[in-house]
N, C-alpha and C positions, 0 to 999 in steps of 0.2 A: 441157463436153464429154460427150458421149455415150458410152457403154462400146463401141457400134458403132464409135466413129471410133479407136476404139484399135487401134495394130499388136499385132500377135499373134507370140510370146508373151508373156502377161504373166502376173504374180504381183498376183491382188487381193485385198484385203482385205477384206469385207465388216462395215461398220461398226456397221450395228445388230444383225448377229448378235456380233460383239467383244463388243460393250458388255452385250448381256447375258450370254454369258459370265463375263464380269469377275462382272458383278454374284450372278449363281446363286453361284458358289463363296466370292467374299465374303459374301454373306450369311447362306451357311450356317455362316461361320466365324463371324460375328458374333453368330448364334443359338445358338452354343455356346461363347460366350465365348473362342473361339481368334483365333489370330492366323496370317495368311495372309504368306506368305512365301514369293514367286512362284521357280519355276526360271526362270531368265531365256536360258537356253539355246536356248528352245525360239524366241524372235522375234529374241536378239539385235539389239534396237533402245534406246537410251535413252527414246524415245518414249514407245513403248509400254510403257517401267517407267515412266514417270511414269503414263499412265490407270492404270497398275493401281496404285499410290499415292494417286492422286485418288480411286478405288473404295476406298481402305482398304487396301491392303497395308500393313505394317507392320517388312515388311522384303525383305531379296532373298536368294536363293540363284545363286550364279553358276558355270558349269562352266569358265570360265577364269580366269583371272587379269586375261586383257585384259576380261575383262566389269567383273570388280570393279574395278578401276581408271576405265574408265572411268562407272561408277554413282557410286562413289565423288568422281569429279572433277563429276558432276552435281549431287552436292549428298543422294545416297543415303546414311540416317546408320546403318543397321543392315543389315551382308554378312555373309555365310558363303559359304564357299570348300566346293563339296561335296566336295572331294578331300582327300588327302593332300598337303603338299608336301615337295619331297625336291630335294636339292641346292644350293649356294650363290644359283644366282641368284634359284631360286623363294622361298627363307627369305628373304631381302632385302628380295623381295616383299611376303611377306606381315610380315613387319614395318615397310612401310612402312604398310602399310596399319593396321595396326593402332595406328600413330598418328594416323591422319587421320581414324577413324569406329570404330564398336562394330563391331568386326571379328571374324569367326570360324572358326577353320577347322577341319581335320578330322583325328584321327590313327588310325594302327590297328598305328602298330609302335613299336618302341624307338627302332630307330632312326633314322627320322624322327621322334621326338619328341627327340630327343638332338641332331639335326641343326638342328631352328627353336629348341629350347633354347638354343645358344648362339651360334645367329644375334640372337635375343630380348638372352643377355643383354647380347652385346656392344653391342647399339645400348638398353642400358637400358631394356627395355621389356619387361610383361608382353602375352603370345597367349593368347584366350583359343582355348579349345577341347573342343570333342565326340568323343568315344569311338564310333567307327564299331559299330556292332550287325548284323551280317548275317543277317537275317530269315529269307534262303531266295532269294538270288541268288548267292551264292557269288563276290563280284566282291568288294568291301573287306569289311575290316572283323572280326568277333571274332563267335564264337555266345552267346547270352546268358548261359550258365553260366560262359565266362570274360572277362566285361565287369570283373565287380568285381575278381577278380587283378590284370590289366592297367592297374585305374586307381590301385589300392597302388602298380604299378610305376611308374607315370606322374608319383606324388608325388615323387619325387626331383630334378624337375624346376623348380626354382625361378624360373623364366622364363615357364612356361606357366603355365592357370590354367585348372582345372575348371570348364566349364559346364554340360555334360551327357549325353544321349545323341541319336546320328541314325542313321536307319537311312532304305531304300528297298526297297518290294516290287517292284522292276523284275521279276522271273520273272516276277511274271503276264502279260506281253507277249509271254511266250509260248505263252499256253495258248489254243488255242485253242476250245474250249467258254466262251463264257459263262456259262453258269449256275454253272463253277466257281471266277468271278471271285470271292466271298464268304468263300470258304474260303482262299483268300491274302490274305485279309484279318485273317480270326482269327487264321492264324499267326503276321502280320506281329503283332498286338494280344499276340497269345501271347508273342512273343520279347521286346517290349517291357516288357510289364507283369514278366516275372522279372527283366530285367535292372534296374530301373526298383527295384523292391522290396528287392532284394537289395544294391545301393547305398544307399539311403536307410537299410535294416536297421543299415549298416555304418557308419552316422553321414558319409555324402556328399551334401553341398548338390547337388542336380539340379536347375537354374533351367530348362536346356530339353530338352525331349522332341521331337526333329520327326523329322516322316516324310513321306511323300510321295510319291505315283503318283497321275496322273490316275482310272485305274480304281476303286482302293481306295480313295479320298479319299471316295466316299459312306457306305461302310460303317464307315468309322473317325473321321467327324469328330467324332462325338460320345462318345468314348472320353474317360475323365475321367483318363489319362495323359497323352497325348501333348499338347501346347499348342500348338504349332507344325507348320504343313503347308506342303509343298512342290512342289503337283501345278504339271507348266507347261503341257503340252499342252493343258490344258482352254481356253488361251487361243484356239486353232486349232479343235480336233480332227482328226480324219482319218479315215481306210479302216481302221485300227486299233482306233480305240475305235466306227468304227462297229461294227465285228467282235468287240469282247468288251459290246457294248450299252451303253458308257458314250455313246455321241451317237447321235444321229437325223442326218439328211439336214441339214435345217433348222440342226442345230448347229452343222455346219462353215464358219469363217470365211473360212479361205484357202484359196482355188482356183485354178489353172492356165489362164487365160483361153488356147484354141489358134482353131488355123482348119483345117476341113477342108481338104487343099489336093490330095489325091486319093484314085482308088478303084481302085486296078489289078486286082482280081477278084471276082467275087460273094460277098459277104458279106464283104470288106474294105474301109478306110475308112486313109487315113493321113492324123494332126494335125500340123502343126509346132512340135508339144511334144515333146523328148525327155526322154531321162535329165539333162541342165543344167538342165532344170526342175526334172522329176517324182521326180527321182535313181529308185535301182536295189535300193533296200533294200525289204524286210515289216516292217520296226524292227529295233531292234537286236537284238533278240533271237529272229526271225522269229517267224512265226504262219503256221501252215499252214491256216489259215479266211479268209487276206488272200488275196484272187484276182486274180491281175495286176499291173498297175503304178498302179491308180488305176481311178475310178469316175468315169462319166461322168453329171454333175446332171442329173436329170431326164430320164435316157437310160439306163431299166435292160437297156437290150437290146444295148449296147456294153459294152463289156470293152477296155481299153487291156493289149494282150497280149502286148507288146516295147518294147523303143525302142532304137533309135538315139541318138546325142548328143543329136540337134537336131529326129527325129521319133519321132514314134511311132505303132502298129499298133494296131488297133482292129477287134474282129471283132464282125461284129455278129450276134446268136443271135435270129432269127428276122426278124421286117420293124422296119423305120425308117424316118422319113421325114428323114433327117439326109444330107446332100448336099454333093458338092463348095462349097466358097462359106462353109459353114455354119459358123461360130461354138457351137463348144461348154467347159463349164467343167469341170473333172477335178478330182476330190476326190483330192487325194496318197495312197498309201500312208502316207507320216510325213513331215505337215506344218515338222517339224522341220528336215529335209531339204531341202525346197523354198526353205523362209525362208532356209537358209543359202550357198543358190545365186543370190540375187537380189542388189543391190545397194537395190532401193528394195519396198515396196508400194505400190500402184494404190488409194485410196482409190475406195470404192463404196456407194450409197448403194439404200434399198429400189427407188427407180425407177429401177437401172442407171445414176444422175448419176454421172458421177466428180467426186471433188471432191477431188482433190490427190495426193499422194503423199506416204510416212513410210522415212525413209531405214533402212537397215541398216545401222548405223553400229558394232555391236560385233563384225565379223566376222574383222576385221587378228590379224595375228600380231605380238607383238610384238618379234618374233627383228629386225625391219628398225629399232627405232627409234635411231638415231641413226648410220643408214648414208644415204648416197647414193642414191637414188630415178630 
């Protein structure tokens, strides 16, 4: 099939820009003796954690619980949980997990470590786990200078077991200058290497250091701290790292296949892509250098400037030759978003061949399992 014969809207995946994704950030892992360990958030497919496995992954980062479980029932033998968990059913959770694979998860309080503590010891099992570090996102986790207190406090805990530290420079998704993506990087390097020091000082085994943001994953891979990186997006990219210069055009995988379907006044254009596709976010953390809702490939003269559900607005800033009928592709805002709005991807190949489809298979909640459907 032809990517022409396709109905519109679709979610494609472009296969040889993927694959060398995959391969750029594995490699640079592998040229510096680290080990890549994918956010799997960002495609939510088992799939696609297997390529990037096949590329060298060597382990997963999961932002659910429903992702770990199911990587974990795929036959994935080393998870981390990039959260906290907190309450009877999630501790459950994650000690089950923690018998089925090198499982890890994340603490940043007492009492969540007090609460998997004796979830762990009643099902006689050690969790292992990392000391959240907040670099300078101010979302989880402990500032460097009380990493070490926190993990004297965390010894009393006989059920858990020290592996080391994680931190994420998610701010920089918000800055918008590029040029000062570098410098959220030294301070993420900065907060690492004290807290990093100052445990080891104190006689504490630190087997992992990971970190991880697409942006700052250049500037930091070769830090002779951290061992473990966790960028996801780099599997996509989008309107976001086109906007802090971590991608080029060229780099982005997943696009919003729409169809011009009208033109109700001069210099407008509406696609039958809306917000269900393209969603409504600048990232989670906005970026005020992200302009609109998406970028139109090869059409820097369109702007997608609203949407609706199901369309979306497109104004066009000077001439085009882009017309009702017309087939265009939109680079998301945050490709994250898109992936989590589809059910399948559109497999696509350099000559526009489709050649199949890769399901989104980790996107269920798993509040429904063992209810009536």
């Amino acid at each position: 099939m032809k990517l022409s014969e396709l109905q519109t809207p679709a979610i494609l995946l472009h296969t040889a820009t993927l694959h060398r994704n995959l391969q750029v950030y594995q490699q640079a892992c592998n040229a510096h003796g680290k080990q890549l360990w994918p956010m799997v958030k960002t495609h939510k497919s088992t799939a696609l954690a297997q390529l990037q496995q096949q590329a060298g992954a060597a382990g997963f980062l999961c932002g659910t619980l429903d992702e770990c479980e199911a990587l974990c029932a795929a036959g994935m033998k080393t998870l981390m949980y990039a959260y906290p968990a907190a309450g009877p059913v999630a501790c459950e959770r994650v000690v089950r997990l923690a018998q089925q694979c090198d499982f890890y998860v994340r603490i940043d309080t007492l009492e969540g470590a007090r609460q998997l503590n004796e979830a762990a010891a009643a099902a006689g099992v050690r969790v292992q786990y990392t000391i959240i570090l907040d670099c300078g996102l101010h979302r989880f986790g402990l500032p460097a200078e009380k990493i070490l207190p926190f993990a004297h406090q965390l010894q009393q805990f006989d059920a858990l077991e020290f592996a080391g530290i994680s931190t994420h420079c998610g701010h920089v998704y918000a800055e918008p200058d590029a040029d000062k993506v570098p410098l959220y990087a030294q301070q993420e390097l900065a907060a690492v290497h004290r807290a990093v020091d100052e445990l080891r000082g104190a006689g504490f085994a630190v087997r992992l250091v990971t970190s991880g943001a697409t942006p700052t994953f250049q500037y930091t891979v070769a830090d002779e701290y951290i061992n473990v990186y966790h960028p996801g997006n780099y599997v996509f990219n989008d309107c976001i790292q086109l906007a802090n210069r971590t991608a080029q055009p060229q780099d982005c995988a997943l696009t919003v296949y729409a169809t011009v379907i009208s033109a109700p006044a001069p210099g407008l254009l509406i696609c039958d892509a809306g917000a269900k596709c393209l969603g409504l976010d600048q990232g989670a953390h906005g970026n005020s250098a992200v302009q609109g809702h998406g970028r139109v490939a090869g059409h820097p003269e369109l702007l997608v400037t609203s949407l609706s559900e199901e369309v979306g607005k497109l104004r066009v800033e000077g001439k085009t030759d882009v017309k009702v009928g017309d087939r265009i592709q939109i680079i998301p805002n945050h490709a994250c978003s898109s992936a989590n709005l589809t059910e399948y991807y559109i497999l696509v190949d350099e000559q526009d061949k489709v050649g199949g489809a890769v399901r989104v298979d980790i996107r269920g909640n798993a509040t429904c399992k063992g209810l009536e459907l």
